[in-house]
N, C-alpha and C positions, 0 to 999 in steps of 0.2 A: 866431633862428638864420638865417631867410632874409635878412637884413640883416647880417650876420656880426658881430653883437653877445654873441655866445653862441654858443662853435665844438660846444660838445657839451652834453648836456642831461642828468641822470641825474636819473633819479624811480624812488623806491625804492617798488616792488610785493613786498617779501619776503613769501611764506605767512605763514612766523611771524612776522609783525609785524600782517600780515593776518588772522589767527586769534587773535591776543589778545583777551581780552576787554576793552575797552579804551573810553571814549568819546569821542572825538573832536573835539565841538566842548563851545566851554567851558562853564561851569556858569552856570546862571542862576537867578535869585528867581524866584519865583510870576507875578512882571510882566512877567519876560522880562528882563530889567535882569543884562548880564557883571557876574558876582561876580569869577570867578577860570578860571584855565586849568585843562582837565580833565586829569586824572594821564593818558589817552592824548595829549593834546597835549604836555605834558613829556617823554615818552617819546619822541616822533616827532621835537622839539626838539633834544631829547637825541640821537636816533640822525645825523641832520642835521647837527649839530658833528661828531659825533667823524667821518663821512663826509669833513666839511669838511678834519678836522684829518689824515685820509689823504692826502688828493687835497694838501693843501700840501706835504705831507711828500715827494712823488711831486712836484710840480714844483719841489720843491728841486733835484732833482736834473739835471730836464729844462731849464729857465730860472727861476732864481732873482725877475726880473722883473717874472713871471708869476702871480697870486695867484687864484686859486680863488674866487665865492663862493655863497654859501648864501641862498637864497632861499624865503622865509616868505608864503605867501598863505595870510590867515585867511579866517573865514568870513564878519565884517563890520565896521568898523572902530571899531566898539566893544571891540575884542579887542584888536587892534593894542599899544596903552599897556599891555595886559600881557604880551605877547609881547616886547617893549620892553626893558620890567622884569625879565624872567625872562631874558631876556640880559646883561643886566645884572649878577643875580645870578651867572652861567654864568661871570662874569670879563672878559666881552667889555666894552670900554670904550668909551667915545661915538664916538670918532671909528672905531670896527668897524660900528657898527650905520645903518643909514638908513632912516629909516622914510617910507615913501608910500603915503600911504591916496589910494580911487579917489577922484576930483574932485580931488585936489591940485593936478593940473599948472593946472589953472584957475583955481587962489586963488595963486600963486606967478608975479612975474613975470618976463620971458624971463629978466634973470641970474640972479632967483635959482635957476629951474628948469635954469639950466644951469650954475650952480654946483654944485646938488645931480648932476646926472649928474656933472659931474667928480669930485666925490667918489667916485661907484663904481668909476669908473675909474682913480683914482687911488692904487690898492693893490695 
């Protein structure tokens, strides 16, 4: 936001979403090893779009231009690939989604990591 890359920020603290019983981070084997996203991560995923799919709806009207987005930070980038996937499924198509796990900008060099920012900007 201090760099005006981000004019408003919205992080959803709802009670009832905050009192479900609900778990959070995703499921794992006895080894520790991501199986799959937990049914509170799909939810949170799920409430995230349809937030997403207001706030577009709302700068239709404001500047058309202008696109909204949604923003996914897991717990470790072993998750990532299925947060991916389940977007995927949600209908959102490749060129919706951008995936950047931490350490990435240092295995990507300057065009490519400044190809991948223009993509976000470029919707």
């Amino acid at each position: 936001m201090s760099r005006g890359l981000v004019k408003a920020l919205a992080l959803d603290r709802r009670k009832e979403v905050a009192s479900l019983p609900l778990e959070f981070r995703a499921e794992r084997d006895e080894r520790g090893k991501v199986e799959s996203l937990s049914e509170g991560q799909r939810v949170m995923i799920n409430a995230g779009l349809e937030k997403l799919r207001r706030l577009e709806a709302g700068f239709e009207d404001i500047d058309s231009t202008k696109h909204p987005k949604l923003l996914i930070m897991c717990e470790d980038t072993n998750v990532t690939p299925l947060v991916v996937d389940y977007l995927r499924q949600t209908g959102l198509g490749e060129d919706e989604i951008i995936r950047v796990d931490s350490g990435k900008k240092e295995e990507l060099s300057r065009d490519d990591w400044s190809e991948a920012r223009q993509c976000l900007f470029r919707y």
